[in-house]
VOPAGU-2260 file (C-alpha; in pm, 1 decimal, decimal comma):
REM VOPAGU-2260
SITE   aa  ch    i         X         Y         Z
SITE  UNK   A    0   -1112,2    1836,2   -1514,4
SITE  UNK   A    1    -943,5    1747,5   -1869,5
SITE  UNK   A    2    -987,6    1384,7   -1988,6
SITE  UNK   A    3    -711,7    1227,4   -2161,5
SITE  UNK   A    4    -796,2    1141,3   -2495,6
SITE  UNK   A    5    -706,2     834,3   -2526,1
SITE  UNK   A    6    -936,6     510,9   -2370,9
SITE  UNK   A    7    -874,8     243,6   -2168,4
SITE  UNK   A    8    -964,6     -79,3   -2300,9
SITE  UNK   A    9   -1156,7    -350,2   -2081,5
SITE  UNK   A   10    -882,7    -597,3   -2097,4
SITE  UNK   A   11    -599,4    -273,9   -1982,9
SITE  UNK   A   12    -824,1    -271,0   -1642,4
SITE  UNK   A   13    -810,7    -635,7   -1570,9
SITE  UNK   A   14    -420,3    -629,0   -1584,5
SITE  UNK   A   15    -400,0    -406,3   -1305,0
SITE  UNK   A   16    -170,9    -561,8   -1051,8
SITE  UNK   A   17    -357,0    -405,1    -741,2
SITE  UNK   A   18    -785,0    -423,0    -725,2
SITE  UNK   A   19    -982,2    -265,9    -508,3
SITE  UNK   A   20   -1260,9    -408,2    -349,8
SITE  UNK   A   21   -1629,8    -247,8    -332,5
SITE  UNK   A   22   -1700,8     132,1    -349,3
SITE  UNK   A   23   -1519,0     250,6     -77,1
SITE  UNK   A   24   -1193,0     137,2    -175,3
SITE  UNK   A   25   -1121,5      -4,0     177,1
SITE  UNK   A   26    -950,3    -354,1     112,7
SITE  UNK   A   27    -706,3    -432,7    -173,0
SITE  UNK   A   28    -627,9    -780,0    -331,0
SITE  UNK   A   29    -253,6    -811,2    -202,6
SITE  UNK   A   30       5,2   -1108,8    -145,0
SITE  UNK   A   31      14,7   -1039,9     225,0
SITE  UNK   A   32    -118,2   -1363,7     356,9
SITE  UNK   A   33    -378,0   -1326,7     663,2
SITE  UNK   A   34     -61,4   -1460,0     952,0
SITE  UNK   A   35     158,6   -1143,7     797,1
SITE  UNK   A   36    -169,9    -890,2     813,0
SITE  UNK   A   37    -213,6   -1030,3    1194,2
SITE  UNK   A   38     169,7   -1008,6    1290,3
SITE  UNK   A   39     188,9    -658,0    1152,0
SITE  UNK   A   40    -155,0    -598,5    1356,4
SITE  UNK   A   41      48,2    -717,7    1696,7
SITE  UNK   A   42     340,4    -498,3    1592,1
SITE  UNK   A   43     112,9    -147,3    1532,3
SITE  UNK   A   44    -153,3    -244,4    1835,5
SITE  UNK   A   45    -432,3    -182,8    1554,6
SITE  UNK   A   46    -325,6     137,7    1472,7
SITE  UNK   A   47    -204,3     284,6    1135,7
SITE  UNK   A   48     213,2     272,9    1162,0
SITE  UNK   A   49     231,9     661,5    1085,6
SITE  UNK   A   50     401,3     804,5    1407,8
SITE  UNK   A   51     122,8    1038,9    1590,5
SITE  UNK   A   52    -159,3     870,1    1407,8
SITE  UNK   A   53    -395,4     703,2    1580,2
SITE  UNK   A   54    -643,4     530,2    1334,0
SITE  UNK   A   55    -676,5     176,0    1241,5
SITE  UNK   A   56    -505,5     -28,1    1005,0
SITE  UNK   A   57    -724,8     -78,5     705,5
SITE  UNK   A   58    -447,0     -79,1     436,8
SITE  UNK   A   59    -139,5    -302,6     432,6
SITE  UNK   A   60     113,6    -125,9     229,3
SITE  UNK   A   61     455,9    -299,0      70,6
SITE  UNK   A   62     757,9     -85,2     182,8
SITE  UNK   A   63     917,3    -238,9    -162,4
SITE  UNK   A   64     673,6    -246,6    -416,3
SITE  UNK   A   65     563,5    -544,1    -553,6
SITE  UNK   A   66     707,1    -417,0    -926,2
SITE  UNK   A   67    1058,9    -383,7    -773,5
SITE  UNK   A   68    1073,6    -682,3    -614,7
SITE  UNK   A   69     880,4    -630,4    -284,5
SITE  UNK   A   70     779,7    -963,7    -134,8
SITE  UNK   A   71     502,3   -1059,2     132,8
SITE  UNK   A   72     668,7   -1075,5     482,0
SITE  UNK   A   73     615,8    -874,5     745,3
SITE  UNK   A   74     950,3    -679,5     706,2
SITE  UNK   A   75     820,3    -538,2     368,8
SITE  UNK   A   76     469,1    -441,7     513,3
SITE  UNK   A   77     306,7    -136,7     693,1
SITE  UNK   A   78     -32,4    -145,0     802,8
SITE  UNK   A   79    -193,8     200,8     742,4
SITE  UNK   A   80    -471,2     376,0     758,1
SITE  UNK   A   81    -628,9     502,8     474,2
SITE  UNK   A   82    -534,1     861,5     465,4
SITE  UNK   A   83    -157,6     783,3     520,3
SITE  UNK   A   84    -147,0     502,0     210,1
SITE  UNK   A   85    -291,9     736,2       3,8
SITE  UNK   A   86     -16,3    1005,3     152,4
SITE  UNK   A   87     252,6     794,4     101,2
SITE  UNK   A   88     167,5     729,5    -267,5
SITE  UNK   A   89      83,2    1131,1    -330,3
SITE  UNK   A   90     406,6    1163,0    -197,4
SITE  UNK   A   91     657,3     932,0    -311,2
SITE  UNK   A   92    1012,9    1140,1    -217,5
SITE  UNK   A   93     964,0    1210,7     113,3
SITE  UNK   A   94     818,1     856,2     136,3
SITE  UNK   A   95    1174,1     742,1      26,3
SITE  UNK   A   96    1333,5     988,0     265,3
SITE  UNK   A   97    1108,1     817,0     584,8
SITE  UNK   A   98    1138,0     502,1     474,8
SITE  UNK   A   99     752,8     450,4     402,3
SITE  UNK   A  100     869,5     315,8      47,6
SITE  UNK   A  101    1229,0     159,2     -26,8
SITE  UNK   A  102    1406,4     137,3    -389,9
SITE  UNK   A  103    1424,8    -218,2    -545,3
SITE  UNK   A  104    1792,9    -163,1    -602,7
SITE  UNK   A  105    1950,0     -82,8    -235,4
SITE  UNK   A  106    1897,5     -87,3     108,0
């Protein structure tokens, strides 16, 4: 694999808006508060909000992202698991298309 040439500084890292906690990547530093995670828990029954999928939630993912104006509530959250998060974010148009991310401009 090619590296870019170009380095990131120490102080480009600590700006990012989203950090990941230990090795395994398994719990991110998000403005869901800990009522919203449970509500969205009660919603799914546990399990990731992918239709067929039958894992836990591990990841709660804004439907509007934070840089467009995405808020906190449980309307702007899916709880995931793993896998699918990283899906939706591989996959960003037919994300749009299911409604597994939503434009900060419209409905």
């Amino acid at each position: 694999m090619k590296r870019s040439p170009m380095k990131r500084s120490v102080s480009q890292l600590a700006r990012s808006p989203i950090k990941r906690k230990g090795k395994k990547g398994k719990a991110y530093d998000n403005d869901f508060t800990d009522e919203v995670k449970s509500q969205v828990r009660h919603r799914a029954s546990g399990y990731c909000e992918i239709p067929g999928c039958m894992s836990t939630i591990v990841v709660f993912h804004h439907i509007r992202r934070r840089t467009q104006g995405g808020d906190g509530s449980v309307g702007n959250c899916l709880g995931l698991c793993p896998a699918h998060h990283d899906y939706i974010h591989a996959n960003p148009a037919e994300s749009y298309d299911r409604g597994w991310l939503r434009h900060g401009w419209g409905v």
